[in-house]
N, C-alpha and C positions, 0 to 999 in steps of 0.2 A: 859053414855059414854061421853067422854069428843070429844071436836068440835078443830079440829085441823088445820081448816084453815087459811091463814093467806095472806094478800092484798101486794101487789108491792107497791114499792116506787117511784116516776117520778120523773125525775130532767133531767134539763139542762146543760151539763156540761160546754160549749158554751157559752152559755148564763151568766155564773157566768163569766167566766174570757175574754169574748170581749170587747174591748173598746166601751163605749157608744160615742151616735153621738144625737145630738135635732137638729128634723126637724122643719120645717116650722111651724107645726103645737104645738109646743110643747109637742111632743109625745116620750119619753125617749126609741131608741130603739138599739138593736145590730147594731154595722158599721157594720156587716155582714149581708145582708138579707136573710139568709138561715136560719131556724130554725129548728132543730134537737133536738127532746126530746127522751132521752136515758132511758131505766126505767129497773129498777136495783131491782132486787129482793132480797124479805127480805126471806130468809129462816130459816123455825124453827129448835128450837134444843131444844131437852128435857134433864136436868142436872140429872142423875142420880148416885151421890154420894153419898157415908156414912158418909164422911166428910163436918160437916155443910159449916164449915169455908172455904174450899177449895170449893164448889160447889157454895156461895155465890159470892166467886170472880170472878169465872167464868161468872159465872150468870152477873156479875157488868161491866166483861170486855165488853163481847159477847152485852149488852144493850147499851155499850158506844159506841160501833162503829156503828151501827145504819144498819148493815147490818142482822142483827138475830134478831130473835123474840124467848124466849124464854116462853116456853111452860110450862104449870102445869105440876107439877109430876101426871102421872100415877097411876088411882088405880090400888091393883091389880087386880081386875077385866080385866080393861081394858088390863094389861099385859096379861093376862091368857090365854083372848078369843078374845080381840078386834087384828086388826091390823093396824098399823100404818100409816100414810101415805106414799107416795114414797119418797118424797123429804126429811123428817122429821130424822132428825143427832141425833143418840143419842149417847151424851156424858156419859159415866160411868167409874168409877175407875172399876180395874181388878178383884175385884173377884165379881160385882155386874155384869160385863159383863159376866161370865164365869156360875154368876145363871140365868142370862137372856140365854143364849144358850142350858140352858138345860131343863128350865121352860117357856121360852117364843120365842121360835127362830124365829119368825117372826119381833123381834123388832133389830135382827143382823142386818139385810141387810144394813144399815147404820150404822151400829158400828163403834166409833170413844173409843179407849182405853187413856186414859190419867192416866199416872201414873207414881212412881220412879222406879216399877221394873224394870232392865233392864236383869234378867235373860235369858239366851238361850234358854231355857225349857220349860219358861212360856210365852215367845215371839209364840215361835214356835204352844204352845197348843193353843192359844189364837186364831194364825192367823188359825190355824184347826178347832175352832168352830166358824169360820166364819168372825171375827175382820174385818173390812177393812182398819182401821186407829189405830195406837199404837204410839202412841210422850208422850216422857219421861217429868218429872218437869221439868223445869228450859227452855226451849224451849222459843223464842221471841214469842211476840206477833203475827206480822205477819206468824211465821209459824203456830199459832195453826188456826188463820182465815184463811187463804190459806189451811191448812187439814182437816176443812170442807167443804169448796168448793167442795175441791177435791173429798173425800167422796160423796159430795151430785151429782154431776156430773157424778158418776158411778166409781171413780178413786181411786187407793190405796194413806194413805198418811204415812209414816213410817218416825221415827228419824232415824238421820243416823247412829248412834249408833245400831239402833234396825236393820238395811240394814243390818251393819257389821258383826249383829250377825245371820239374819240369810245366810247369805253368808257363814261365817264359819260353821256355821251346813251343807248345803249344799257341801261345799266342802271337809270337812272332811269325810263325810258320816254319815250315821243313823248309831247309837251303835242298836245293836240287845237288847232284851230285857234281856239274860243273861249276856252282856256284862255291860247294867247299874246295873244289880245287883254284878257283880263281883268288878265295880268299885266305888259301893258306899260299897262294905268290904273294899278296897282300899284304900279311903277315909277316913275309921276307923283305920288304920296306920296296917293291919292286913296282917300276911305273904302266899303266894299260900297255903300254909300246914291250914294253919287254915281257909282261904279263901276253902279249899277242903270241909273242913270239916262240914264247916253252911252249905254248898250250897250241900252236899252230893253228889260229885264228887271225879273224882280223881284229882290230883295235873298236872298230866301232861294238861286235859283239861282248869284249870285254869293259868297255864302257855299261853297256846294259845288265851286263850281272852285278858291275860292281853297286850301280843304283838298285840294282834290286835287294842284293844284299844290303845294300844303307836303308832299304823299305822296310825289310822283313826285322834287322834289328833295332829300329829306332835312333839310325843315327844319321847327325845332320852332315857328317865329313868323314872323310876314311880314316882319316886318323880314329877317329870317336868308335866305328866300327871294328876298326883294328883292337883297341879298347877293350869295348864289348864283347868282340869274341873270347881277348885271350882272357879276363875276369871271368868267363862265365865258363869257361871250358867248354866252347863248342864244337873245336876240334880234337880226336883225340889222340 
């Protein structure tokens, strides 16, 4: 089993930026005679990516700021059976998070998702098996250090893109589970009459999901719904 603890960092912050003053004794000390050590913890984070290359940079960034300590990968053993420590972030692209949630669900609690999907669909399933952090590529440096904190602190950290999208899930409302399949015939440019037909209904019934679906996304013609879904990633 691997040993996952990890020691604080001390520092003065005060002390770095006070003007010095030499006493009598020639003893170099803060013109302030207050001293205040502040200690600032180093918290782990485990990289668990399928991408060498993107998980080394991480790995590069996260060591360079000296605020993380990053951690061995995991056997899987230790996935299987062991459990994690409280404070310990783990970073994984999405679908490596999405087998840890269903093979290992003690290592979510601090889930931090880092990826380019910005799907509706896969936002939303994500943040249901537990995600607590989802920031898309291209994010500043300081937000991805700032969304683990957060994470590690008990706190959600989400891009704002990923806000937007699930805001619009939310305010639109949940499609029922006939209405994704009505609207992924839809999607296949396919008319109520042939849409009756796969889904062995009548036509009138798929008239009424298809308006419902134009309700719940905001749209005035199927085409525009058609649209809206595939921009927002509602199927996934």
């Amino acid at each position: 089993m691997l040993d996952y603890r990890v020691s604080g960092v001390a520092f003065d912050s005060r002390v770095a930026d006070a003007p010095l003053s030499v006493g009598s004794d020639m003893d170099i000390t803060p013109a302030s005679s207050e001293r205040t050590t502040t200690t600032r913890a180093v918290l782990p984070v485990v990289i668990l990516y399928d991408d060498p290359v993107i998980a080394a940079g991480l790995a590069a960034v996260l060591r360079e700021h000296g605020s993380f300590q990053i951690m061995p990968t995991p056997e899987p053993g230790d996935l299987l059976y062991g459990a994690p420590p409280a404070d310990l972030v783990v970073l994984a692209d999405y679908e490596t998070a999405l087998r840890l949630a269903h093979t290992a669900s003690r290592w979510v609690k601090n889930m931090m998702i880092f990826t380019g999907c910005d799907s509706e669909a896969k936002i939303c399933r994500a943040i249901e098996t537990g995600a607590r952090g989802y920031l898309l590529h291209g994010i500043g440096l300081t937000e991805l250090f700032e969304g683990i904190r957060t994470i590690c602190s008990g706190g959600v950290a989400l891009s704002p893109k990923v806000t937007m999208r699930i805001t619009n899930h939310i305010r639109g409302g949940i499609l029922t589970a006939r209405e994704r399949s009505v609207l992924e015939q839809m999607m296949l440019g396919l008319s109520n009459k042939s849409i009756a037909q796969r889904l062995t209904v009548c036509v009138g019934t798929v008239k009424s999901h298809v308006k419902s679906i134009m309700v719940k996304l905001g749209a005035d013609s199927r085409t525009a719904a058609v649209v809206m879904a595939q921009s927002r990633g509602i199927l996934l």
